[in-house]
C-alpha positions in Angstrom: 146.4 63.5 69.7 149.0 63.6 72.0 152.3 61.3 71.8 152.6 58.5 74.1 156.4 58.1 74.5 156.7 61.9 76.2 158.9 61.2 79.4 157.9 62.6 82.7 160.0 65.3 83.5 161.2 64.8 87.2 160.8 67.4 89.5 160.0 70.3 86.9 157.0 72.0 87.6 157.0 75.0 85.5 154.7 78.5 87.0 154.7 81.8 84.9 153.7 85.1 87.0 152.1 88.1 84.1 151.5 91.2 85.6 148.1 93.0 84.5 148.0 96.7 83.6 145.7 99.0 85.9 143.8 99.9 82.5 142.9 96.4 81.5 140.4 93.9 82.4 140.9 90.0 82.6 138.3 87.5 82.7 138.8 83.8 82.9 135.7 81.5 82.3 135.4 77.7 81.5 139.2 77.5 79.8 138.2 80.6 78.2 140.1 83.8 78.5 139.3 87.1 78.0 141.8 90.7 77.8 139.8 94.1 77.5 141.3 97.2 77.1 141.0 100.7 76.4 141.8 99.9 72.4 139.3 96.5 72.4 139.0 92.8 73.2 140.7 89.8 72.4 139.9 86.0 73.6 141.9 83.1 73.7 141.2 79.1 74.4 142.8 77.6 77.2 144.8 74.5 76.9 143.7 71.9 78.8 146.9 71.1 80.3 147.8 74.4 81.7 145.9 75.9 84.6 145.5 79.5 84.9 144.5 81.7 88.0 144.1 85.3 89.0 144.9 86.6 91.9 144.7 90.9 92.3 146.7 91.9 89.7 148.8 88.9 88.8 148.1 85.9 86.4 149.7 82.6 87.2 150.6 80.1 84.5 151.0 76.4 86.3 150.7 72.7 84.5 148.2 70.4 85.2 150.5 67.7 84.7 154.4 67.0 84.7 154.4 66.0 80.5 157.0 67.9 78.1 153.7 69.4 76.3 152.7 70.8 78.8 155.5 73.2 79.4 155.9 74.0 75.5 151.9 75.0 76.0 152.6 77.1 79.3 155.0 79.2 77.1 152.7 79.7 74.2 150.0 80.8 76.9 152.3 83.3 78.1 153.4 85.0 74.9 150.1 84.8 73.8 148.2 86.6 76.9 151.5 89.0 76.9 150.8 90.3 73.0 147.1 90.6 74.1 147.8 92.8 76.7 149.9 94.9 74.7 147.3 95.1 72.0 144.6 96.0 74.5 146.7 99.0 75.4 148.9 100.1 72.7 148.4 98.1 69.4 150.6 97.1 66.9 151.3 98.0 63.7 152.9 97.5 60.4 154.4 99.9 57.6 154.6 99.4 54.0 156.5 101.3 51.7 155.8 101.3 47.1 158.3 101.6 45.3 158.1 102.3 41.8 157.2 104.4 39.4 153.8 105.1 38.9 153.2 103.2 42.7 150.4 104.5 44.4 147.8 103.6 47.5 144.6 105.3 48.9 142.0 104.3 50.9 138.2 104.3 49.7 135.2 103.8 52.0 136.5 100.4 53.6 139.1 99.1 50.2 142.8 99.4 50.1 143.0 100.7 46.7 146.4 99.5 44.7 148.1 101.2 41.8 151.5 99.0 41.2 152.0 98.2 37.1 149.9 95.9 36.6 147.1 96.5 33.4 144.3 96.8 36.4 144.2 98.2 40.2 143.4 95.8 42.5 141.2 95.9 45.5 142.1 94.7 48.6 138.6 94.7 51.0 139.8 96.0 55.0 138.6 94.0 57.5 136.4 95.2 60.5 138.8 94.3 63.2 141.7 96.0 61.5 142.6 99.8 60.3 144.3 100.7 57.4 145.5 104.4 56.6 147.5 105.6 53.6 150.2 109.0 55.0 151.4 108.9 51.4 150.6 107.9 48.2 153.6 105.5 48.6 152.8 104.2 52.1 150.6 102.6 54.1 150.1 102.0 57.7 148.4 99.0 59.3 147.2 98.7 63.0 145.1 96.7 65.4 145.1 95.1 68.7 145.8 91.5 67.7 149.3 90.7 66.5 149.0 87.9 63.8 146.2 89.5 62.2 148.4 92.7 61.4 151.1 90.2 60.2 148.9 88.5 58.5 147.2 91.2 56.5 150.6 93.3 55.9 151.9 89.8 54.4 148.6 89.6 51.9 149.0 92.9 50.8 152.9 92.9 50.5 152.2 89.6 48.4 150.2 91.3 45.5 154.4 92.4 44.5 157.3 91.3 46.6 160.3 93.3 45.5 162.0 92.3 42.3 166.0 91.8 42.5 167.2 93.6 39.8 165.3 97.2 40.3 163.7 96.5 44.0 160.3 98.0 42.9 157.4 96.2 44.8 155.4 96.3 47.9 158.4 96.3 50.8 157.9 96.8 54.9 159.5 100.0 55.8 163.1 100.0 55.8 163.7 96.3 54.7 166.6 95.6 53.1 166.1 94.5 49.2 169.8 93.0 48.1 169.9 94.3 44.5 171.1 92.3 41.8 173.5 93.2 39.1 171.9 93.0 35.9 173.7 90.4 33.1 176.4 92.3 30.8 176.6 91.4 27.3 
């Protein structure tokens, strides 16, 4: 699992302090950790190589042993309980934008409901742990507590039709730049 020719680092013990927010909870339990806040709760495994403690309002982040992995996992740790915390408290969230004519989006019991030039509309199902709202009919506004999985679902649904090159119509984030083509001349 792990590679045998790491080198021992000499001398480089690496220890991360997070500072917790007043409005949220944090439990650590058999390499287990969990963040609770006002907008939900998120859990995350606990590398085996990295040793985590709480003390008052403080996490530290401290390897078990003095291997390269180690550290690479300690920063991972941190970013990871860092995006929690601010998911806990103020969420992410992605935009969309149609373009096109004829584009449209709405949002029907708990489907995504897409109108972009194909022959059909196609139905995109919303999971529980994320909320989708349409402001427009051209846009659409994603949001959770857990980072990748509003990635993640903005990605799926901008993948139903990137933006083309030589008009830009397609399913686009909000202000991303779509470098138009010019079109052949005869």
């Amino acid at each position: 699992m792990y590679h045998s020719n790491l080198s021992k680092k000499k001398n480089s013990v690496k220890k991360i302090v997070i500072k917790i927010p007043e409005n949220v909870l944090i439990r650590i339990r058999n390499m287990k950790i969990s963040i609770k806040g006002p907008k939900g709760e998120i859990f995350h495994f606990i590398h085996h190589s990295i040793l985590l403690e709480k003390v008052k309002n403080n996490i530290f982040l401290k390897s078990r042993n003095e291997f390269d992995y180690s550290e690479m996992q300690i920063g991972t740790m941190c970013s990871l309980i860092k995006s929690s915390i601010k998911g806990v408290t103020s969420g992410f969230k992605k935009r969309l934008q149609l373009v096109g004519i004829g584009y449209r989006s709405f949002v029907e019991k708990k489907r995504l409901i897409l109108s972009i030039g194909f022959s059909h509309n196609i139905f995109y199902d919303i999971p529980s742990d994320i909320e989708i709202r349409c402001n427009s009919q051209t846009e659409i506004l994603i949001t959770g507590i857990n980072k990748q999985r509003v990635g993640q679902i903005a990605a799926e649904i901008r993948s139903y039709k990137t933006p083309e090159p030589y008009k830009g119509k397609g399913i686009r984030y909000l202000n991303e730049f779509v470098k138009i083509k010019e079109t052949k001349k005869k």
